[in-house]
N, C-alpha and C positions, 0 to 999 in steps of 0.2 A: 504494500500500500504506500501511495507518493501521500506526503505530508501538504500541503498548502502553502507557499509562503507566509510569513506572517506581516500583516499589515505595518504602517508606520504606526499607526495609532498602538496598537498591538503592542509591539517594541519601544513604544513611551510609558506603557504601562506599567510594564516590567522594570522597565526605569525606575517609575513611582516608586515601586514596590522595593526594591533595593533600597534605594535612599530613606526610606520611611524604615524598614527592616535596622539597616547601618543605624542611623538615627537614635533607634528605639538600644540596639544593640547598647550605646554608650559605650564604657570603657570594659563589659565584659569581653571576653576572647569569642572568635570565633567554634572555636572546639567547645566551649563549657554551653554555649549557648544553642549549637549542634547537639550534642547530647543530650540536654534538657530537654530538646524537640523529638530526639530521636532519630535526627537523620544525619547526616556522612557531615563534616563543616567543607568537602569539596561542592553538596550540596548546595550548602547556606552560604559560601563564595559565589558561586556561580549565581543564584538568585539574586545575592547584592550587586555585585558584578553587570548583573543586566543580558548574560551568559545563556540564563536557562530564565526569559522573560512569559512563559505562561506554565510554571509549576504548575505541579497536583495539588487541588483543594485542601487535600487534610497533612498536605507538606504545610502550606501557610497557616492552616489553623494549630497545628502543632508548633509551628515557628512563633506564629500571633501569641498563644496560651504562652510559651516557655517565655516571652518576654512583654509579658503584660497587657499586651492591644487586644482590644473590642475588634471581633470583626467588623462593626459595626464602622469604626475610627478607618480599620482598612480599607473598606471599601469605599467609603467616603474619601481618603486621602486616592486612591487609586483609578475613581471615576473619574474620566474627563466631565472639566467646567464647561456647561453647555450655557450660551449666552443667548 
């Protein structure tokens, strides 16, 4: 199966999500904050990174929980502003 490419919109989201991830991170390490989620910190790089811009759902919500954030906060920061 071919994948789609993924839009620009797409790939600014996954921006969002990085920065807001980074952000929320502060000065914990990659790895302790990997772990707490449960997933690889090659993982939780690459979604900061902007690397792997449309992760699996219960990766963010496992990342979301291990560092505080509302999904609610995430999806709000990660929609695009519609004017």
């Amino acid at each position: 199966m071919v994948r789609t490419p993924l839009t620009p919109e797409e790939h600014e989201r996954g921006e969002r999500l990085g920065r807001l991830l980074r952000e929320a991170r502060g000065d914990r390490s990659m790895v302790e904050v990997a772990a707490a989620a449960g997933v690889s910190a090659e993982t939780l790089r690459k979604i900061e990174t902007g690397r792997a811009p449309t992760p699996a759902f219960f990766t963010v919500a496992a990342l979301a929980r291990s560092l505080g954030l509302s999904m609610d906060v995430l999806a709000a920061h990660c929609t695009p502003m519609t004017v």
